[in-house]
N, C-alpha and C positions, 0 to 999 in steps of 0.2 A: 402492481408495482414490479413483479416480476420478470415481465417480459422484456426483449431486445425493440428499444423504439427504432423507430424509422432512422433516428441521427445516425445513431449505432451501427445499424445496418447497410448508411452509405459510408460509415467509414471503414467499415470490414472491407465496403466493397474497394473502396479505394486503396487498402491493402493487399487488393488482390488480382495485380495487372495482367495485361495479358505478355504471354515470353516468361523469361527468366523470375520463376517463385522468388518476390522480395519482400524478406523477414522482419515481422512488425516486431515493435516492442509496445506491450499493452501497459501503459501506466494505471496503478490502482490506487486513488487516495484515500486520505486517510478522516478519521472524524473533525468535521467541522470546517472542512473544507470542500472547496468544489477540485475541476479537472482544472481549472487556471492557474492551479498552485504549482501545477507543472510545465507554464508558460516558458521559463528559463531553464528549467534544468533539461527539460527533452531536447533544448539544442544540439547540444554533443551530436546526440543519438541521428536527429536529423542528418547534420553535417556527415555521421559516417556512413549513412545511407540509408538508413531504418527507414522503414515507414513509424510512425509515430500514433500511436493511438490514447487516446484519457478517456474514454465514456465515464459516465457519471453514475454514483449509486442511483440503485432507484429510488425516486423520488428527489432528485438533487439534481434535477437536469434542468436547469431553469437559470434565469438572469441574479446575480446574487439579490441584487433590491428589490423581487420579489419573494426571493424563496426566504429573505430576514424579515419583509411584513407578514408572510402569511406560508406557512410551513405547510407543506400537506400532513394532515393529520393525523396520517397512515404512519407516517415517518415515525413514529415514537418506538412503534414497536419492534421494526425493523431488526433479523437478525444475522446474527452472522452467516446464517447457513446461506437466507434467502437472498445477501448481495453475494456469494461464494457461488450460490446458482446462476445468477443475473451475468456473472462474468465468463461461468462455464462454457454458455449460451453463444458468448461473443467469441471466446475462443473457438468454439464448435463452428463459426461462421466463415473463419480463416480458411486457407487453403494450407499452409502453413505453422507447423507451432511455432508458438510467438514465444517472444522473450520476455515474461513478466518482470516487473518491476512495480514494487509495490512501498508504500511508506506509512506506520503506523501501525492501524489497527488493515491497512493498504496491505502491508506488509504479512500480517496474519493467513490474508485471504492467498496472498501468495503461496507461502507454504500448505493452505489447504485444498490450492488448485493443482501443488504439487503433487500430493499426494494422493491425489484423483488419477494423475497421471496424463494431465494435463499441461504445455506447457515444453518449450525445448531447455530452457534451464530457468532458474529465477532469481531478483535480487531482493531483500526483505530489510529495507532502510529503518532505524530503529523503529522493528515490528513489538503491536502488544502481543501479551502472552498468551502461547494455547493452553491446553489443560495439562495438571502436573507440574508446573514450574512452580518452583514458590519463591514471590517477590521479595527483593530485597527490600529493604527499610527505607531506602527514596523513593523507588518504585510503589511500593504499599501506600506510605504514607499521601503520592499527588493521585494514588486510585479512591482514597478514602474521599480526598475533596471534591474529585471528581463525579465520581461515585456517587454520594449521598444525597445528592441534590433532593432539595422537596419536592418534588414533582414526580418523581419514583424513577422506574424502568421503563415502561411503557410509553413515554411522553415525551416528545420533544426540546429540548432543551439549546438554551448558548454556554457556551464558557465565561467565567465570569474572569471579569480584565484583570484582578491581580493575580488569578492562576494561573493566565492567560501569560502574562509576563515575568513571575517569577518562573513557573515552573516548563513553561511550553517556547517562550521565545525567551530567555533570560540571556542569550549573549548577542542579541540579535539590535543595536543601536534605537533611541525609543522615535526615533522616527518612523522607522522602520517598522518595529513591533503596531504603532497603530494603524499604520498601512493596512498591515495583514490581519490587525483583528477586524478593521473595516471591512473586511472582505469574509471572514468568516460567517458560517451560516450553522441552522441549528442539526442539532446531533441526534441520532435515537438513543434515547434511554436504555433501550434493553442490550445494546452491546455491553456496558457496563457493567450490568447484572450476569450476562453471561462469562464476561472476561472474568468476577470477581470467584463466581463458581465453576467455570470449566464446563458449564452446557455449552452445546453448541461449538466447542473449542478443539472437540477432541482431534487427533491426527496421530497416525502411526506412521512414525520416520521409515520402520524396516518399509514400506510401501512406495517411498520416493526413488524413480529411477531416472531422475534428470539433476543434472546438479543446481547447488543451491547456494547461496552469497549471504552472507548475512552482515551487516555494517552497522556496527553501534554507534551514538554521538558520544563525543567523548565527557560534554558539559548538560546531558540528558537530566533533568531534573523528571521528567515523567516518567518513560522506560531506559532506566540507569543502564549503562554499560555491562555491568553484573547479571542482569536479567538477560539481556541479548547474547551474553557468552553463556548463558544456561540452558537458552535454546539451541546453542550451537552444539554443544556437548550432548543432548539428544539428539539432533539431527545426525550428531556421524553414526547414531546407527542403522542409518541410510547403506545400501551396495555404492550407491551415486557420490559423487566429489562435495564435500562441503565444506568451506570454505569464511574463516569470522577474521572480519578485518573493524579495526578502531580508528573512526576520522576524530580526529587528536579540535580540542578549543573550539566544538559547535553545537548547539542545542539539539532539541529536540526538531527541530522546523530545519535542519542540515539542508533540505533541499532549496530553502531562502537564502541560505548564506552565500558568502564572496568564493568560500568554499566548496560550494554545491557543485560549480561545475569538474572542478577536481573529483569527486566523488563520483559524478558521472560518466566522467575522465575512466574511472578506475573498473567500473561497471562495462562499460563497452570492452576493455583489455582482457578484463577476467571474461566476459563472452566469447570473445575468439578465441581464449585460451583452451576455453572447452568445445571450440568448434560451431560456436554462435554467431554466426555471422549476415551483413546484410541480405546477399543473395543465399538462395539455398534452395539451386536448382535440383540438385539432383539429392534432397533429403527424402527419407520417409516421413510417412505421417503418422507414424507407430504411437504419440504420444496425446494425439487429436482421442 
């Protein structure tokens, strides 16, 4: 499950024209979803020239309606580290650092592909928590239901639809919200278990030398606003620019909303801000 498949490795290629170096942005989702969650929001990124990339965790690269009949069984165990590697791998494949963007537990791996030193800057859309933070009381409380499922850590699991809609798409209209649970696929267990203890999570901010974006939802019922300004407050002890912004009236799924593309609006700004831009002929590759 670790390896870069062959998809992966024609889309690197395809990020990596011949003439002027042009700068991918790697989208990385988050639990329970596939890369098609990022069907609308990577438009921006397109339109302002990116090359666009989603590969899929390993074992989630497949047609939704088989990966919901029949899960690879592998999947359960599945940890932070080893999609955090799986993406390294991709990055490693660029000619260029890419501009990560990440959403969720997406979002986590962002910041820990940072602090590899991977990576030309990154943005971490209401990311779960690494080690050390301690959740606040909305937060805690959708990890506990999340969380505790009978099935344990090890094992594959869904989201079940009222968590799904109070806690994960709760401002998101309910036509809407079964759209996307229709499309959801199952989750490993052992992320859970590592988010709730801090295996697998650790990261040392003084180590990030690329800057880092962090954007909480403002109506987050899973990773509450308070949690994502707690990572921001460790992160500045970063050398590098770090930067916590609040998209005001949108869940936790911000990247479904009417909203989203303002958010990705804001994303591509704050990249050139720091000198992220689509072409990037004459960049080093100091951070490969």
């Amino acid at each position: 499950m670790g390896q870069v498949t062959l998809a992966d490795a024609r889309t690197a290629e395809a990020a990596n024209p011949q003439g002027p170096k042009q700068r991918a942005v790697l989208f990385i989702h988050g639990a329970w979803l596939t890369p098609a969650c990022w069907d609308e929001f990577r438009q921006p990124f397109d339109a302002a020239g990116f090359a666009t990339l989603a590969p899929a965790w390993p074992g989630l690269d497949g047609p939704v309606e088989d990966l919901r009949a029949a899960s690879d069984p592998r999947l359960g165990a599945l940890s932070i580290n080893e999609i955090t590697d799986h993406y390294a791998r991709i990055v490693a494949a660029l000619d260029t650092p890419p501009l990560l963007v990440g959403h969720s537990f997406g979002g986590l791996v962002v910041q820990l592909l940072l602090a590899r030193g991977l990576g030309a800057a990154g943005a971490a859309l209401a990311p779960a928590p690494f080690a050390g933070l301690w959740p606040d009381p909305v937060s805690l409380g959708s990890a506990i239901l999340v969380g505790l499922d009978w099935r344990g850590w090890n094992q594959p699991y869904d989201i079940a639809r009222d968590v799904f809609d109070t806690r994960v798409a709760n401002t998101l209209p309910p036509r809407r919200r079964g759209e996307i649970y229709d499309s959801t696929v199952p989750s490993p267990g052992r992320l859970y278990g590592e988010a709730a203890t801090g295996l697998g999570t650790f990261l040392w901010p003084p180590a990030r030398q690329a800057p880092l974006l962090l954007i909480a939802a403002g109506e987050d019922r899973l990773i509450a606003p308070a949690l994502v300004f707690n990572a921001w407050q460790w992160q500045t002890l970063a050398p590098a620019r770090t930067d916590y912004d609040l998209a005001e009236g949108v869940c936790h799924l911000l990247i479904f909303e009417q909203k989203g593309k303002e958010v990705a609006t804001r994303v591509i700004a704050w990249a050139r801000e720091n000198g992220v831009t689509p072409q990037a002929a004459n960049e080093s590759t100091a951070f490969r």
